[in-house]
N, C-alpha and C positions, 0 to 999 in steps of 0.2 A: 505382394505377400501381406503387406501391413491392412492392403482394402480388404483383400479375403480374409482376414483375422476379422477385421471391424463386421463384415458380413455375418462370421459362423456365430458369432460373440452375441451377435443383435436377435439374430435366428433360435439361438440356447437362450434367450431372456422371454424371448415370444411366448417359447414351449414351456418357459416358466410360469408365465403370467396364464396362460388361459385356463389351468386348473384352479387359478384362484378366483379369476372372473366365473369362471362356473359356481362354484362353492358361493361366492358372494350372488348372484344370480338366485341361487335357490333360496338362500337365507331371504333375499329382497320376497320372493314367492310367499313364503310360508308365513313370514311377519304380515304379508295383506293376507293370506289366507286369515290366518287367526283372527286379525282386524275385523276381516266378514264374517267370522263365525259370532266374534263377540256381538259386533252390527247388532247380526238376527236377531241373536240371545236375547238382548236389550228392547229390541223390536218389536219379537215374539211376545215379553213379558210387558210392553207397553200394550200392544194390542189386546192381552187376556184382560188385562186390568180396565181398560176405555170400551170394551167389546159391548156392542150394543148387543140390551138385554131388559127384560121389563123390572123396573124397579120396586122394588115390595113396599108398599103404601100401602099402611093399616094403619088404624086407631089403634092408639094404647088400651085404651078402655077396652075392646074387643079381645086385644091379645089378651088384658090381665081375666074376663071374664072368664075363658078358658075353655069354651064350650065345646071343645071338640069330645065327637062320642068316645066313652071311657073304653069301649071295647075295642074300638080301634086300634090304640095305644100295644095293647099284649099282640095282637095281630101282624103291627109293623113293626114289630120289637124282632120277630120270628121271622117275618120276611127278609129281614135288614142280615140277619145273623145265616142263613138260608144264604142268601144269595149273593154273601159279602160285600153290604154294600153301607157306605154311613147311614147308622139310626138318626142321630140328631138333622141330617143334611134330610133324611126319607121324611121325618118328621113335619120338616120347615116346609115341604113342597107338598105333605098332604093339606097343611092348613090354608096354606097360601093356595093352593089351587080349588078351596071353599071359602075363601074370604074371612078364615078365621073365624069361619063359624059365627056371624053376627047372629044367630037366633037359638034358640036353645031347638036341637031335634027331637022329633018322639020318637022315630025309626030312622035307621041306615043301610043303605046295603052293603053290608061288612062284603059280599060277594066280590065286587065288581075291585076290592083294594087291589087285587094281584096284578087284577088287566089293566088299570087303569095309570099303577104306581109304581109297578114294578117290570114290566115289561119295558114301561117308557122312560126309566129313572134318569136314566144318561141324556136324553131327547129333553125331558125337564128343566133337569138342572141347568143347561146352557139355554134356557129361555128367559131364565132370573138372572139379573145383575148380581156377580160375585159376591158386590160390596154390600150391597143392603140386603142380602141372608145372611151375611157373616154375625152380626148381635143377636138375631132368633137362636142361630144355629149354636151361637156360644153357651147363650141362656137354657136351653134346652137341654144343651149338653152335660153344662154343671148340676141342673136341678135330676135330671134321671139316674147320671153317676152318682150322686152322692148319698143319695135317699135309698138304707139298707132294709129299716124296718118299719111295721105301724106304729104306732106311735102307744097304741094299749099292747102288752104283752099277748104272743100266740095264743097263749093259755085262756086266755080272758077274752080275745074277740073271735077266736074260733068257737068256743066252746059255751059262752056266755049270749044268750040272744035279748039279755037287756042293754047292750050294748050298739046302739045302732046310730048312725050317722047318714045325711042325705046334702042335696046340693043347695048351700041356701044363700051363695052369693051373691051378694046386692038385691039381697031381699029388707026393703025398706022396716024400721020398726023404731018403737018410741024409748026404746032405754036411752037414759040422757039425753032426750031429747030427738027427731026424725035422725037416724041415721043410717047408710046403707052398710049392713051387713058384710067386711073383706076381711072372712076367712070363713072356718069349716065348723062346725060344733059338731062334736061327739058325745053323745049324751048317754046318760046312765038310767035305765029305765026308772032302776030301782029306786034312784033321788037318793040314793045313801050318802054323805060327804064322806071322803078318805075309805071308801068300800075298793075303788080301783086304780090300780099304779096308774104311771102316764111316765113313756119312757121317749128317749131322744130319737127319732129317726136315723139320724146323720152322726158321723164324726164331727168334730168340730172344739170350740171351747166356750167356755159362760160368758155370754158379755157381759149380763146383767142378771142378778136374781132377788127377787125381794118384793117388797108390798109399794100396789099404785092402789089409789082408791076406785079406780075404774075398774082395773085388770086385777085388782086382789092380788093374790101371791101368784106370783109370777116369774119363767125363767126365759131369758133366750139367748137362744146358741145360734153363733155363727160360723160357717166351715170353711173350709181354703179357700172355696171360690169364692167368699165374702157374701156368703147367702145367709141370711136372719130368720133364724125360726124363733116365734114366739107361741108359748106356751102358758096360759091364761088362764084365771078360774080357778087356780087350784085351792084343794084346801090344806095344804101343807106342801112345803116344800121339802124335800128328801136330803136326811143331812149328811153334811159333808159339800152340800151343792152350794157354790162360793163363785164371784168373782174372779174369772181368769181360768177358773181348773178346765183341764182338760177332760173331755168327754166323748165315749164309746156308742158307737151305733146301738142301742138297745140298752142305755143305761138310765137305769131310775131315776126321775129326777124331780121326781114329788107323786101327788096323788090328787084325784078330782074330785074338783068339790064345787063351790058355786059363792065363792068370796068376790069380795067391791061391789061395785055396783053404784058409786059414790053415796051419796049420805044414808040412801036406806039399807043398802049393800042384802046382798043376800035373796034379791028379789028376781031371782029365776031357776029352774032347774038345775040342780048338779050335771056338768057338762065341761069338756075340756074345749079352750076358743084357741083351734088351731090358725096362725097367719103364719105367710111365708112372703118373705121379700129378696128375689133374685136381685142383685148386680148387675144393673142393664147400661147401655150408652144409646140406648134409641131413645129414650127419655131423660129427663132432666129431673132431679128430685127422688124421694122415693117410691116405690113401685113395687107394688104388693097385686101377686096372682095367684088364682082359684086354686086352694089346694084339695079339691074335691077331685078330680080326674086323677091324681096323683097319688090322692088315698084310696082311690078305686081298686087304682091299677098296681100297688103295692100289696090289698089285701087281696086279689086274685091270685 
């Protein structure tokens, strides 16, 4: 009796134990599952990041030049929104797949953007190394987001045709000495000083405003993404315009005129000298690009 006890006893422990080995069994499973999944994750996200891809190598010089056709711009603007697809990212791969435009063009074939750019955009973008489009793509981003208005009021540059502006960067000349031309002039036919406003582009706030002997009265604003507009020539500054204050897309912020010039001052046409210096990390120092495509494609 006592060995058959010890039997049924061992037999009722067995039938205990194997629902727990089960249970611990699966638990053992599911913990290297997850282990494998995490693996991949980890794998997967090392591999996009290493994934061989051509590396975007351009001169700075070339990117700040800026040469790509203005009419392009409104075109992949439309396409990108069209076919849901990133502007800034369509952007980066129309320049780079023209080398950043090293020469200024006379004609493009605006035609061939859709077949060339948009059918292939996905096929593209995984030909460039992720990492070195990411500061175009950034720069791009913030400079098209931010920038609301022209910088002369609607009133004044639709309607007024002594108002006119062209592409004159790094166009060499003697003020103060051989110097190349970075930024844009907007000039006044009429040569009048304080004839026409000159308002902010962008949100943002004053960094600085007040008198250089080069830049005469002068304001410039910087906006979230720590991008510098300067605003130059003028022949008065619009008051209230201070130090720190904050500032609205479209708001007055002097008027143009044709002040500094250091000692002789006043030696060129009434003309507003727009520069723009984006927040880059592909270069080192400051970095100041053409704001000519940008005023193109804002007054379109």
């Amino acid at each position: 009796m006592r060995s058959r006890d010890i039997k049924r006893r061992i037999g009722m422990r067995e039938k205990l134990t194997l629902p727990r080995i089960f249970k611990r069994r699966i638990k053992d499973y599911f913990f290297k599952l997850c282990v494998l999944v995490v693996l991949f994750i980890i794998i997967g996200g090392a591999f996009s990041l290493l994934r061989p891809g051509i590396r975007l190598r351009v001169d700075a010089e070339t990117v700040a030049a800026f040469r790509v056709p203005h009419r392009a711009i409104g075109m992949l603007q439309v396409y990108a929104e069209r076919n849901s697809i990133s502007f800034p990212e369509l952007f980066v791969l129309f320049n780079a797949e023209n080398d950043f435009f090293p020469e200024k063009l006379t004609a493009y074939d605006l035609s061939a953007i859709e077949r060339l750019y948009i059918s292939d955009f996905k096929r593209l973008l995984r030909r460039y190394n992720t990492r070195s489009i990411a500061p175009f793509v950034a720069m791009y981003e913030n400079l098209f987001s931010e920038i609301e208005v022209f910088p002369i009021p609607d009133g004044w540059y639709e309607y007024d045709p002594s108002i006119m502006f062209g592409d004159s960067w790094g166009v060499e000349h003697n003020f103060q000495g051989r110097r190349m031309h970075m930024g844009t002039a907007i000039i006044d036919r009429e040569n009048i000083r304080g004839r026409v406003p000159v308002s902010s582009m962008t949100y943002g706030h004053v960094r600085e405003a007040g008198w250089d002997n080069n830049l005469g009265y002068f304001v410039t604003i910087i906006t979230k993404n720590d991008t510098l507009y300067l605003y130059a020539h003028l022949d008065s500054i619009a008051t209230g315009i201070a130090t720190g204050q904050d500032i609205a897309a479209g708001q007055t912020i002097g008027q143009m005129g044709n002040s500094g010039g250091g000692r002789g001052g006043r030696s060129f046409p009434v003309h507003l000298h727009l520069a723009i210096s984006p927040s880059v990390t592909f270069v080192r120092g400051d970095f100041w690009i053409n704001p000519y495509p940008l005023l193109r494609n804002i007054a379109n």
